[in-house]
N, C-alpha and C positions, 0 to 999 in steps of 0.2 A: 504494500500500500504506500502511497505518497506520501512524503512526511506531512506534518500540518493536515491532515487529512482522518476522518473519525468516519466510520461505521453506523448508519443509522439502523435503530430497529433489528440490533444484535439479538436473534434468539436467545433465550432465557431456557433452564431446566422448567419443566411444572410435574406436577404429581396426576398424573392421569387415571382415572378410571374409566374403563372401558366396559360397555356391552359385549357378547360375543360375535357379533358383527363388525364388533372395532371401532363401535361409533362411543365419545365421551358420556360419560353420565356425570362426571364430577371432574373439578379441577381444581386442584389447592381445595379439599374438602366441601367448595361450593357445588352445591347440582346444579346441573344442566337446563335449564327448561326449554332450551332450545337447538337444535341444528339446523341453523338457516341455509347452510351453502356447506357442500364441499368439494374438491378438485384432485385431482395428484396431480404431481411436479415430476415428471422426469427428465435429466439434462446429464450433459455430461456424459452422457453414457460410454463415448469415446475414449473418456479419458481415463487415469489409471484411478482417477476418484470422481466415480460416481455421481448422482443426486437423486435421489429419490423420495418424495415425501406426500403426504398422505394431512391435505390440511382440513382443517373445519371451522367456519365461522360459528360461534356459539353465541346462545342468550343463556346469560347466569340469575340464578333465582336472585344474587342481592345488586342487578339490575346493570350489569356492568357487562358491554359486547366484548366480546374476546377470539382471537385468534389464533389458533393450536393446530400443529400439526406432529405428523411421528414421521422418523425416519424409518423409511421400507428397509432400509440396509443396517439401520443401528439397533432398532426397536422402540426408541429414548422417544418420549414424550420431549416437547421446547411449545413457549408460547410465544409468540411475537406480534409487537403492535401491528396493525393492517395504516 
């Protein structure tokens, strides 16, 4: 990266629970009440590192939109602002 230069919107760990369908029910202990949208990302595939991920825009019961996704290739749960 360029010096003087920062990373917006650095993925975060989060605490994911999941259905068996892979969709979130909870994040950081909040439920789910909603999954508005979701997508995969695959890129990269070329290259000797991957991308793969598996995102979901969520509605949280204590009313806060949120953006989660998993990696197809880590497993890890991360949440990141949209």
């Amino acid at each position: 990266m360029t010096p003087g230069l920062r990373r917006l919107y650095v993925p975060r760990s989060a605490k994911v629970d999941a259905n068996r369908a892979g969709e979130p029910t909870s994040v950081d202990g909040v439920a789910v009440e909603a999954v508005r949208e979701q997508w995969v990302v695959e890129d990269r595939w070329w290259t000797p590192q991957p991308l793969g991920r598996r995102y979901f825009e969520l509605a949280l019961a204590d009313g806060r939109n949120l953006v989660v996704f998993r990696s197809t290739l880590s497993g890890c749960w991360y949440q990141q602002r949209g």
